[in-house]
C-alpha positions in Angstrom: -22.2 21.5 -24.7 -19.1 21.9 -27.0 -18.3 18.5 -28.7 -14.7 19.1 -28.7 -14.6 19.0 -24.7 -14.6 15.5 -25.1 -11.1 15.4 -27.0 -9.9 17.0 -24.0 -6.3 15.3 -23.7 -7.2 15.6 -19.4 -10.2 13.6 -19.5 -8.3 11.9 -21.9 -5.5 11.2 -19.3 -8.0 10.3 -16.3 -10.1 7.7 -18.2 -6.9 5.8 -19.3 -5.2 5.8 -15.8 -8.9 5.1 -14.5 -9.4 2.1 -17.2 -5.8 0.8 -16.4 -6.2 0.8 -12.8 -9.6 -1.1 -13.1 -7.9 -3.8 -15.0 -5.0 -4.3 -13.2 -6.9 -4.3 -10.0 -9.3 -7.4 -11.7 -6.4 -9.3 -12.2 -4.7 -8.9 -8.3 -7.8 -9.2 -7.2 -8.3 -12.7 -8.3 -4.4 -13.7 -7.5 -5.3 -12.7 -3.9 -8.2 -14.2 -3.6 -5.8 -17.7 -4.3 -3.8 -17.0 -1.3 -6.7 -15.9 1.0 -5.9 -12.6 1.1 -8.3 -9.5 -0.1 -6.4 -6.5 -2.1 -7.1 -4.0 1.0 -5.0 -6.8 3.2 -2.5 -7.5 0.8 -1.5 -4.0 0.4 -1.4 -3.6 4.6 0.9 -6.3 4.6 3.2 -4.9 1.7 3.2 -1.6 3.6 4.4 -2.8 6.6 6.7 -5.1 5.2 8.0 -2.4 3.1 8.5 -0.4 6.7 11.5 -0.1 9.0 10.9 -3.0 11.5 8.0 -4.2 9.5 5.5 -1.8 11.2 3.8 1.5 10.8 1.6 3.4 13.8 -2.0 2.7 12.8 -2.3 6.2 11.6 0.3 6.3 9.4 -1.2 3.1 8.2 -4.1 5.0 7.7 -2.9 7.8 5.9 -1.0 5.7 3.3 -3.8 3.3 2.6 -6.2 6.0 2.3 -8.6 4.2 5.0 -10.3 5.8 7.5 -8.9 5.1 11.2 -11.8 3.4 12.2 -11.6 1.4 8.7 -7.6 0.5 9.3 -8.7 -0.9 13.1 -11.2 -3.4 11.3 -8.7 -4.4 8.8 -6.3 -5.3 11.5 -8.3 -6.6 13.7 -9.3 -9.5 11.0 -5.9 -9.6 10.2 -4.8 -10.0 13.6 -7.3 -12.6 14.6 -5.7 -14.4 10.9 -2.7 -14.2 12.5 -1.0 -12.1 10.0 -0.2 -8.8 12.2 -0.1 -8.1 15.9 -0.2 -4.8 17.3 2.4 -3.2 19.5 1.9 -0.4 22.2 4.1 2.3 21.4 6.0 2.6 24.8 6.3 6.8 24.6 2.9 7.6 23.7 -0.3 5.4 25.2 -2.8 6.3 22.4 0.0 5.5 19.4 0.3 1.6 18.8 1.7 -0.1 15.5 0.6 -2.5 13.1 3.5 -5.2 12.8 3.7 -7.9 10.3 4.3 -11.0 12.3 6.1 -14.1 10.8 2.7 -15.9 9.2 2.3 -12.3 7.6 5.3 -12.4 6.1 5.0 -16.5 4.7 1.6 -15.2 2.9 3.5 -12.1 1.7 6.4 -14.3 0.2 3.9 -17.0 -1.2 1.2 -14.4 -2.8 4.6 -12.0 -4.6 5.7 -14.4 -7.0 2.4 -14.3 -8.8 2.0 -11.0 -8.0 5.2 -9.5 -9.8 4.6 -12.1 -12.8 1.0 -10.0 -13.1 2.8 -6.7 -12.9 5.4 -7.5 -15.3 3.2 -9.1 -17.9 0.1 -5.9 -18.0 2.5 -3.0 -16.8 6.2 -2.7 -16.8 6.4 -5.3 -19.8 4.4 -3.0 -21.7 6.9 -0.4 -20.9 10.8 0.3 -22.5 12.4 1.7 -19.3 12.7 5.2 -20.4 8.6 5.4 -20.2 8.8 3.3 -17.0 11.1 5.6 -15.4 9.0 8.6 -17.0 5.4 7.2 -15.7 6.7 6.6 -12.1 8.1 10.1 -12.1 5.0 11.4 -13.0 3.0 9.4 -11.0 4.5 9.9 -7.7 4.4 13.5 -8.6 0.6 13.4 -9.2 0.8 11.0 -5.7 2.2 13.7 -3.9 -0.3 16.3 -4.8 -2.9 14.6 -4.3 -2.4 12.0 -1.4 0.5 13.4 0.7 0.2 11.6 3.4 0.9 8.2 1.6 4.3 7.5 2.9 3.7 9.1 6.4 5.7 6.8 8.5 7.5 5.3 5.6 11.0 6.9 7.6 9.7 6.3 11.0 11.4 5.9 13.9 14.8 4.5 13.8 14.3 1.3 16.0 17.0 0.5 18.6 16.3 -3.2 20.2 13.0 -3.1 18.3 11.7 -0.4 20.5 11.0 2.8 19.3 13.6 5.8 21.2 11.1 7.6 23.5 9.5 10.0 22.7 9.6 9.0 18.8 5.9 7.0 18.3 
């Protein structure tokens, strides 16, 4: 094998965004942990909070946390039986429901962020000036994009009217 493929400024690329994501992920980890709350649940409940009327269909939910339908239903069902989201029938479509962040959802969501942004801005953005900020998320949603596109299905959804869905729009 030719020594040089090592240099290779890709696998260069992938083994820092790999080693980077490792790290970070320690670190939420263990802030989540403080709030009772396990990295797959706290991103749920930032997606849907982070969703027009604080919900997402269950498989747009799936598609933008990259788990499996069936895995999605467990994570909700714990979450639901914590309290932290309810599901809603979708009134248009029998087999569509959502995933809704109810109000204890959204006290765990306020109380985990504080420590969650001071993490992010002390072992990412701080390391960056905003120029290379602005530069990595460019490049990183691009890379998103190709290679996850279905991670902000939903993220548009239906425009709610009453908190209903329009018919025919689940």
């Amino acid at each position: 094998m030719n020594q040089n493929v090592f240099d290779d400024p890709r696998i260069t690329a992938v083994g820092l965004l790999v080693e980077a994501h490792a790290g970070l992920s320690a670190r939420f980890a263990a802030q989540f942990e403080e709030h009772g709350l396990s990295p797959v649940e706290f991103e749920v409940l930032t997606r849907l909070a982070r969703s027009p009327g604080n919900q997402l269909r269950m498989t747009d939910l799936a598609a933008q946390t990259s788990l499996s339908t069936s895995g999605v239903t467990r994570v909700v069902d714990r979450m639901e039986r914590d309290g932290l989201l309810t599901r809603r029938a979708c009134p248009s479509d029998r087999r569509s429901s959502y995933a809704v962040v109810t109000a204890a959802g959204l006290q765990r969501l306020d109380e985990t962020l504080p420590g969650h942004l001071r993490i992010i801005e002390q072992w990412f953005t701080g390391q960056l000036d905003p120029e290379a900020l602005r530069a990595l998320l460019d490049g990183l949603r691009r890379v998103r994009d190709a290679v996850h596109p279905g991670a902000t299905a939903g993220s548009t959804g239906p425009v709610l009217i009453g908190g209903e869905a329009p018919a025919g729009r689940c």
